[in-house]
C-alpha positions in Angstrom: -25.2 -14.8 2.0 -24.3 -15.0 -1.9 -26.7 -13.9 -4.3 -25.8 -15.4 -7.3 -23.5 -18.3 -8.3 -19.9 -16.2 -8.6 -18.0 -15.8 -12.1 -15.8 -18.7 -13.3 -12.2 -17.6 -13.3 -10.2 -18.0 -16.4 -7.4 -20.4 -16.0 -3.9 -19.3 -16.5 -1.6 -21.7 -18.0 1.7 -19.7 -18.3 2.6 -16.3 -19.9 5.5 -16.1 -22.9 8.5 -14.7 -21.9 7.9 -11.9 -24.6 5.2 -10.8 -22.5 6.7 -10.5 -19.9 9.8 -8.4 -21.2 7.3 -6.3 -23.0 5.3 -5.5 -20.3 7.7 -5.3 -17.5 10.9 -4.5 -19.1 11.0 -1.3 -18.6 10.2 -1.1 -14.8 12.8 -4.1 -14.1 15.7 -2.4 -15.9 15.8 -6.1 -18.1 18.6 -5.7 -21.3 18.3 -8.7 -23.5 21.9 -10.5 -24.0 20.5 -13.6 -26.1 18.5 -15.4 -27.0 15.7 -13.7 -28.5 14.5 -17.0 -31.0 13.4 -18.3 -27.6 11.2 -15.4 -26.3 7.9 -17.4 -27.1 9.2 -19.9 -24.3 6.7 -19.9 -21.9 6.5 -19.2 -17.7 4.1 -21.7 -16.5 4.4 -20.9 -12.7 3.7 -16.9 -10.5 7.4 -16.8 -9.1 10.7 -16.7 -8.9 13.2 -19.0 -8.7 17.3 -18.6 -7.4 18.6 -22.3 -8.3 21.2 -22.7 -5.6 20.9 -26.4 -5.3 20.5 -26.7 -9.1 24.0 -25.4 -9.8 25.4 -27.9 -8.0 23.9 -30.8 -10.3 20.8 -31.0 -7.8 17.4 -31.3 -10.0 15.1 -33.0 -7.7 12.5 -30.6 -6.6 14.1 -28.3 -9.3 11.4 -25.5 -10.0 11.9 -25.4 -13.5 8.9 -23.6 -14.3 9.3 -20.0 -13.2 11.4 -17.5 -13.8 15.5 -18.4 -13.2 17.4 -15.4 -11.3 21.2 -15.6 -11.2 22.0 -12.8 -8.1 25.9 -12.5 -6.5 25.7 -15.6 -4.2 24.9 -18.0 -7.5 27.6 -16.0 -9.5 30.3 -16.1 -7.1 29.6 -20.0 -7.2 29.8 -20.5 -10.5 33.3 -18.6 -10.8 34.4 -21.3 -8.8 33.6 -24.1 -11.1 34.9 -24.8 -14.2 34.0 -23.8 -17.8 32.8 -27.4 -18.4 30.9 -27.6 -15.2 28.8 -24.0 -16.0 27.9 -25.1 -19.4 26.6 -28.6 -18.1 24.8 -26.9 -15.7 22.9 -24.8 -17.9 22.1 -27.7 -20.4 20.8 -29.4 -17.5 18.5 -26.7 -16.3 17.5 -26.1 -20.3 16.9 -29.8 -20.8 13.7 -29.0 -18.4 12.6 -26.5 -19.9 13.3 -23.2 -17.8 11.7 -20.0 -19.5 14.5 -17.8 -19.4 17.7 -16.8 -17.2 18.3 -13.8 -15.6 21.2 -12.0 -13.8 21.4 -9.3 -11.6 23.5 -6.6 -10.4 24.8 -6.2 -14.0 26.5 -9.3 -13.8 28.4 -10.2 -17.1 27.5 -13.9 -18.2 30.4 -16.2 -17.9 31.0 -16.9 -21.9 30.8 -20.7 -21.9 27.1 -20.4 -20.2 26.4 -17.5 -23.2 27.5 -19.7 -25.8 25.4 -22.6 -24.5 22.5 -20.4 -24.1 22.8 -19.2 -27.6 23.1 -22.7 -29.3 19.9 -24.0 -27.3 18.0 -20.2 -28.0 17.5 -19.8 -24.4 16.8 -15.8 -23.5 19.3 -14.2 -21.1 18.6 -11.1 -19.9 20.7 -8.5 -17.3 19.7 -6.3 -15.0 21.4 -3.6 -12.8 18.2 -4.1 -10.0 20.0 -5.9 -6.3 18.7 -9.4 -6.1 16.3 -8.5 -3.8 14.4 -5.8 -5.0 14.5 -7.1 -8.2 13.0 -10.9 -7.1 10.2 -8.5 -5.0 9.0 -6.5 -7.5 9.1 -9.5 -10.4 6.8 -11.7 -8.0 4.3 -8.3 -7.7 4.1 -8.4 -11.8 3.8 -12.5 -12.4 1.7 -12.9 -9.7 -0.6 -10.6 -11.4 -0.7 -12.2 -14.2 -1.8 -15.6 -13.2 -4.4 -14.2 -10.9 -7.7 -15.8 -11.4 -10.1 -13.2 -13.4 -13.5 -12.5 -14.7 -16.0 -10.0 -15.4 -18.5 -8.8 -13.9 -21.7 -6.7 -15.5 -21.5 -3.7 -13.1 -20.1 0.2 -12.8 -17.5 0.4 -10.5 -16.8 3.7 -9.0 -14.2 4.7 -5.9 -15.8 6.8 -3.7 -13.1 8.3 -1.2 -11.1 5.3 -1.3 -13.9 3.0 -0.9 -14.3 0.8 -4.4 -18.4 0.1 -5.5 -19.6 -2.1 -7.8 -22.8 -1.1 -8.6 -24.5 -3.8 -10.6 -28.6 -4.5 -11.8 -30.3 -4.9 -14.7 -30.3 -3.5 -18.4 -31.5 0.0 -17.9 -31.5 0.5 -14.5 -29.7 3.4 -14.3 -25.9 2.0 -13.4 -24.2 4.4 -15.2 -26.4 7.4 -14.6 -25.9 6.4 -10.9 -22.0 6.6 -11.6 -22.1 9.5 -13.5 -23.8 11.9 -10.8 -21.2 10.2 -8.5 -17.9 11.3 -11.2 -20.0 14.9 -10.9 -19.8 14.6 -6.8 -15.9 14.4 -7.1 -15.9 11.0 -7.4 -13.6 8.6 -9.7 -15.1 6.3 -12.9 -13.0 2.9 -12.7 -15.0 0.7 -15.5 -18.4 1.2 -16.9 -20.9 -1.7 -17.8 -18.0 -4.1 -17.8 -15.7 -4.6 -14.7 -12.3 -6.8 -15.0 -11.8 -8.3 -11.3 -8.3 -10.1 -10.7 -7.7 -11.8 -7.7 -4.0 -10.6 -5.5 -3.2 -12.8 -3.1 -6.4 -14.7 -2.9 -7.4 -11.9 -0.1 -8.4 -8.7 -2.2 -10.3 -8.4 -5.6 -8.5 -5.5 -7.9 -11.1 -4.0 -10.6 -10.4 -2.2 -14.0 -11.4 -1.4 -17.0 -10.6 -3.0 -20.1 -8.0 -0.6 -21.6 -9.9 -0.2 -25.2 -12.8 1.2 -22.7 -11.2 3.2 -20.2 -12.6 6.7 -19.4 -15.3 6.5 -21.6 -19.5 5.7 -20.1 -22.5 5.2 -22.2 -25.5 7.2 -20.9 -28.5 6.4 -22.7 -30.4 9.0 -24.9 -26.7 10.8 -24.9 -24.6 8.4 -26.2 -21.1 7.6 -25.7 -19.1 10.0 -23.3 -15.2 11.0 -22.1 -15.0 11.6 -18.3 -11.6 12.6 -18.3 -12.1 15.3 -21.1 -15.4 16.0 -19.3 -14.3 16.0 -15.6 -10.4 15.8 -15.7 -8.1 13.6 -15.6 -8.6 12.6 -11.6 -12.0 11.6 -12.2 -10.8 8.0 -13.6 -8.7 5.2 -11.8 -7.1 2.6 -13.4 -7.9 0.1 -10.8 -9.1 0.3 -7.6 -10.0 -2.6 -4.3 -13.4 -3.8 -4.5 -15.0 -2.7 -1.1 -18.6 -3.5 -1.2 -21.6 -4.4 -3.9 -24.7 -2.4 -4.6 -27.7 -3.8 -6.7 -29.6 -1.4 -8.5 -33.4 -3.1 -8.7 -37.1 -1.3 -9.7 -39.4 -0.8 -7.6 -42.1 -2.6 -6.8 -45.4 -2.4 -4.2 -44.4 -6.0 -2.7 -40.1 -4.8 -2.3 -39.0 -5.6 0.8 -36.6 -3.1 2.1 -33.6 -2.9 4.5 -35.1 -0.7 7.6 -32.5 -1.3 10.4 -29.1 -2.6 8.7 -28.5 -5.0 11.3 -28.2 -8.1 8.8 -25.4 -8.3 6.8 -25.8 -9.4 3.1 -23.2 -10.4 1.1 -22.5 -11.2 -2.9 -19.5 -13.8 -3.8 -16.7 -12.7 -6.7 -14.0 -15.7 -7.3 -14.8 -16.9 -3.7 -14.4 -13.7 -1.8 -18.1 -12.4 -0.1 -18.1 -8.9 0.1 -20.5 -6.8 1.7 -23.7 -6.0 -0.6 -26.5 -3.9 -0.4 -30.2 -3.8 -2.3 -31.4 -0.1 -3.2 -34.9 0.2 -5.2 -34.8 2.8 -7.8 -38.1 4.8 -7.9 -39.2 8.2 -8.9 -37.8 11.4 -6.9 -35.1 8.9 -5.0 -31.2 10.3 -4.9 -29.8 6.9 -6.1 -26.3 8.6 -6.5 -26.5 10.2 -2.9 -27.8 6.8 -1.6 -24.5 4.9 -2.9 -22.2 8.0 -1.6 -23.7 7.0 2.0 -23.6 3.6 1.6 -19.8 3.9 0.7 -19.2 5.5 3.8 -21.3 3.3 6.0 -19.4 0.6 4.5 -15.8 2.6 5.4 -17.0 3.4 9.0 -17.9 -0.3 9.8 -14.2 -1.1 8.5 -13.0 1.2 11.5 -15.0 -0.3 14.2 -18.1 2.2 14.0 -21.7 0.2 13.3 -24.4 2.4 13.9 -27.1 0.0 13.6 -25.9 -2.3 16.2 -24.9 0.8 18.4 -28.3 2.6 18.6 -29.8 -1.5 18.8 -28.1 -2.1 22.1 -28.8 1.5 23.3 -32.5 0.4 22.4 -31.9 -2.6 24.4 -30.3 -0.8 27.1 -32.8 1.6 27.3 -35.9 -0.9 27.6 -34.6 -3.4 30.1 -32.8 -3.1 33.5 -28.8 -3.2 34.2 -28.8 -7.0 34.9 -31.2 -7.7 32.1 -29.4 -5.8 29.4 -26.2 -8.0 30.4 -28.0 -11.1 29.0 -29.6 -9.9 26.4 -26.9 -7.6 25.0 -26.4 -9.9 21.9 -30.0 -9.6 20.9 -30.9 -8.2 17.8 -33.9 -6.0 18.1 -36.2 -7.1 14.9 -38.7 -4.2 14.8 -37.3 -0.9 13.1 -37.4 2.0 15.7 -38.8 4.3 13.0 -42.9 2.6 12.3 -43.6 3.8 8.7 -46.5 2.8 7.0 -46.5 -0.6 5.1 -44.5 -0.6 1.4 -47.2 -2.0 -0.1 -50.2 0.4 1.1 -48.3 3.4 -0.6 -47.3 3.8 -4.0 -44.0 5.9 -5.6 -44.7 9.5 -4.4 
């Protein structure tokens, strides 16, 4: 079930095309030919486009929104076609509005389509990446920018590869929590403030903003470095949300998980992911509590529940062969370890 209504995601109209070559430049091998007065153009859609049918005069269904790539089937075409017909082409695909042409392999841009481009300011860029690879990887980095987002209040820790959000209120203890977990070996990914993107509309990706990275406020210390502190491995720069872990006081009424055999779950940007409830209290190992959590959570992802094993070796164990058979989906309610009432004791 969802505890609390989930964050808004931010809506992504489109990214410039100067963002994009100064964030992914680099990593896509992109040289800017011309064009450069038309940078602030802007890509409104998260992919790629080859526009086969569109050099041929075909604009209906034309998808002029995303990024244009130009690989060796498109240029062998268009050496085929005259000098008039390639720069009426590109004026038609300009006249809607395309953010920006690119061409791979290293391909040199026939020179009426270069002229046309630089009268109407539209940027050209070249590339030595195979069409392929380079379409792949260019999908990976605009689909990641259009991702729905939002921010969560909560520290987010990876604990042997599984990612916690550990979330509560003001003064709980969240980053003390995360701290003695960055001491256990553990790595910091955001503190107080988590970014969550959502890939593929299957996994939430957390960070930290990056003004914020590697640095946690512990009360009564102050403002800390955890990569000066405990080396550079002990921060991430994003990590897979896994599971959610609220941090609450303690109180004589708390009612607490004894068996584990219901499954709770808290909703980010539509996704429920498994969450747990621990109650902070006097002399309790909050930080050790979270570690085992963590794993719990990673050996239920292999296939190993220990709840609902030792509940059907309880059930096993109290009925006979054909009567275990029927009732093998039963959930046994009552904990199999009695302890005294929450609210008859007080915090030790």
């Amino acid at each position: 079930m969802a505890l609390s209504p989930p964050p808004m995601p931010k809506a992504i109209h489109g990214i410039t095309v100067a963002h994009f070559f100064e964030t992914y430049g680099a990593k896509l091998k992109l040289e800017l030919l011309t064009g450069r007065e038309g940078l602030h153009r802007l890509i409104r859609e998260p992919a790629i486009n080859r526009p086969a049918l569109a050099l041929t005069g075909f604009f209906k269904y034309f998808a002029n929104k995303r990024v244009q790539v130009l690989g060796a089937a498109e240029m062998t075409f268009l050496r085929t076609v005259g000098e008039e017909a390639q720069r009426s082409v590109l004026n038609g695909m300009i006249d809607r509005h395309i953010p920006c042409l690119i061409l791979t392999r290293n391909f040199t841009c026939p020179p009426p389509m270069l002229e046309v481009a630089k009268e109407r300011r539209l940027p050209v860029f070249r590339t030595p990446m195979i069409t392929m690879n380079f379409v792949n990887t260019a999908t990976l980095f605009v689909d990641n920018e259009f991702a729905p987002a939002a921010t969560e209040q909560g520290t987010t820790v990876d604990i042997k590869g599984v990612g916690v959000i550990i979330r509560g209120d003001s003064g709980v203890g969240k980053s003390e929590c995360a701290l003695a977990l960055v001491e256990r070996g553990h790595s910091l990914v955001a503190d107080d403030i988590t970014v969550i993107k959502l890939l593929d509309e299957r996994e939430l990706m957390a960070s930290s903003r990056p003004l914020s990275r590697g640095y946690m406020e512990c009360r009564g210390i102050g403002i800390i470095n955890i990569a000066e502190m405990f080396g550079i491995k002990s921060v991430r720069l994003e990590k897979r949300i896994d599971m959610v872990v609220t941090l609450r006081m303690w109180t004589p009424d708390a009612v607490e998980e004894r068996t584990g055999l219901e499954e709770n779950y808290y909703e980010i940007l539509g996704l429920k992911l498994p969450h747990i409830e621990l109650f902070v209290r006097p002399g309790r190992d909050i930080a050790r509590l979270v570690e085992v959590a963590a794993m719990v959570q990673a050996l239920k992802r292999m296939g190993h529940d220990a709840a609902k094993d030792l509940n059907e070796r309880l059930i096993a164990h109290m009925t006979t062969p054909a009567e275990a058979a029927k009732t093998k989906s039963l959930k046994f309610s009552a904990t199999p370890f009695p302890r005294e009432e929450p609210s008859r004791r007080g915090p030790p």
